[in-house]
N, C-alpha and C positions, 0 to 999 in steps of 0.2 A: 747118398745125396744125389737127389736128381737132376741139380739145378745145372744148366747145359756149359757154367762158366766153370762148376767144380769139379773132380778128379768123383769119378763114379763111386770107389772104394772108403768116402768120406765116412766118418761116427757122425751120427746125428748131434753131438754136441758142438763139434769141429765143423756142420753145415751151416748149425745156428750161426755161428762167430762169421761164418763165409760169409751166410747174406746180410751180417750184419754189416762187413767191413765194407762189401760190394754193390751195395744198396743205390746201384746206379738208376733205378725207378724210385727210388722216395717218394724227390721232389722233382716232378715232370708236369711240364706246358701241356695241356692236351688242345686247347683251342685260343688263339685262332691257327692257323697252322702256319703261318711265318712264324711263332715260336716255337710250336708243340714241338716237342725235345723233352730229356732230359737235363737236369742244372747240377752245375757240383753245388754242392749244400754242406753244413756241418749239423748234426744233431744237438740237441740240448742234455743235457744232463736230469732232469727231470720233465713230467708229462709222461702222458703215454708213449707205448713203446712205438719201434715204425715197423717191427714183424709185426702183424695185423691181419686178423681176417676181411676187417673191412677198413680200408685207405681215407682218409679225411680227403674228401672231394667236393669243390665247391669252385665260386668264381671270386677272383684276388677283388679286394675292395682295401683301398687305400684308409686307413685310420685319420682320422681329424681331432685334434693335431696328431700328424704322423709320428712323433714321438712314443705316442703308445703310452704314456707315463699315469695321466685322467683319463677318466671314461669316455668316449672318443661324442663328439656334438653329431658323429651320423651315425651311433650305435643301431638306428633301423636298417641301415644297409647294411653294415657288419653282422647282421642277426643272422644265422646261418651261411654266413662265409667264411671264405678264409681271410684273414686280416693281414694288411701288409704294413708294416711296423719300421721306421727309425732306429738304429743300435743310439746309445747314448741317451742322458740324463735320466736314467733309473734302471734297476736290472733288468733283466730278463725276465726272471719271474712276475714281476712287475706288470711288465707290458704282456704277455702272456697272459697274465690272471686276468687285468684289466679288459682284454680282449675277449679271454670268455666269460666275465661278467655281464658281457655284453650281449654275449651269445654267438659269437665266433667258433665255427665248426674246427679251426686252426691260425697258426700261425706265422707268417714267414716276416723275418727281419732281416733290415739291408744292412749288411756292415757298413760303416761309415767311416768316408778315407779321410772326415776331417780328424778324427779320434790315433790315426797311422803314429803321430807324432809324440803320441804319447803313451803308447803301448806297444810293445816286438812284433804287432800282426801289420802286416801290409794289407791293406784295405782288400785285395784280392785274395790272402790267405781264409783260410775259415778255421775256425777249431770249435770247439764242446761249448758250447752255449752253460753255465756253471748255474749253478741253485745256489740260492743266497739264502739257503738254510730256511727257506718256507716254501719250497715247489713239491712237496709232498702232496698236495692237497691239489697240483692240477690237472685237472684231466682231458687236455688238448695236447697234439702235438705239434711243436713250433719249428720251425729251421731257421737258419742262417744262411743268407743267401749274399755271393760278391755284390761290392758297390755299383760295378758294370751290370750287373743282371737288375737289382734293381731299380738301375736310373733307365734301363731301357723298359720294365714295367710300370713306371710311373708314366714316363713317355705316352704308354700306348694306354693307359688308363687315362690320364689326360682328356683323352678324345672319345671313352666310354660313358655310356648312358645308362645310371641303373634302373630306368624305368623300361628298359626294353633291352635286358641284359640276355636271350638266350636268342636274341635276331643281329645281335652285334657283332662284328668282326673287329673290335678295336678293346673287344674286352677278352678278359682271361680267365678261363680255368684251368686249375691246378687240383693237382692230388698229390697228399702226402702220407707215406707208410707205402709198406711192401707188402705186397698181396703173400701172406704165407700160406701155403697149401700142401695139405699132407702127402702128397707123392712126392715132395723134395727129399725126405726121410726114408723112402720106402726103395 
């Protein structure tokens, strides 16, 4: 296993589980560069996987309504993006499907700290995004992103324009999946 975070002597099955656990590149900002980073995230439990040979890469477009739940009223600017989704009133598969109905290249959802109060997740925790027994059939991949992370992309979407979204410094692109590459094995 080549990858520079694992012990050299790894079984390629034991490298797979590595970068799956340490999948610190998922879901990473790459512009504008006050955020471009990485984000902690939690994967979904169905959709595509996030070892990938090619990463879902696009610019965050806010869903209308953010809820994610209906087919969003700005499904032409979702059209090959990545969509940024509401946690609460409908599952995950849900707002996933609905998104790439759409035509959303992926998905990212904000956990939601009004929901703290009635679930053991503290709005900042993340866990497995769950299939509600019909996410067989998607084929995007979505994360789960903190409340804080977020409410500071809404923020800066706020003040983005999608008719001149590759000269903007107030919008975002994001890429989600791990770039997998055969010399991590070798």
């Amino acid at each position: 296993c080549n990858h520079f975070f694992a012990p050299a002597n790894m079984s390629p099955a034991l490298c797979l589980l590595f970068l799956l656990l340490s999948c610190g590149v998922c879901f990473r900002v790459e512009t504008p560069l006050r955020l471009a980073g990485s984000y902690a995230f939690s994967a979904a439990a169905f959709g595509l996987p996030y070892i990938t040979v090619a990463p879902a890469r696009g610019w965050l477009v806010a869903m209308e309504p953010l809820h994610g739940c209906t087919p969003p009223v700005n499904s032409d600017l979702v059209r090959g993006k990545i969509a940024l989704s509401s946690r609460g009133q409908c599952s995950f598969v849900t707002k996933v499907r609905t998104a790439e109905e759409a035509g959303a290249a992926g998905v990212v959802i904000i956990n939601n700290p009004d929901l703290t109060s009635i679930t053991s997740h503290d709005s900042r925790e993340l866990f497995v995004m769950s299939d509600d027994g019909h996410g067989s059939t998607v084929r995007i991949r979505s994360v789960l992103i903190t409340a804080d992370a977020g409410a500071l992309f809404l923020d800066v979407l706020r003040n983005c324009s999608a008719q001149s979204l590759p000269q903007q410094s107030n919008c975002i692109m994001v890429s989600l999946g791990y770039p997998l590459e055969y010399h991590y094995f070798t």
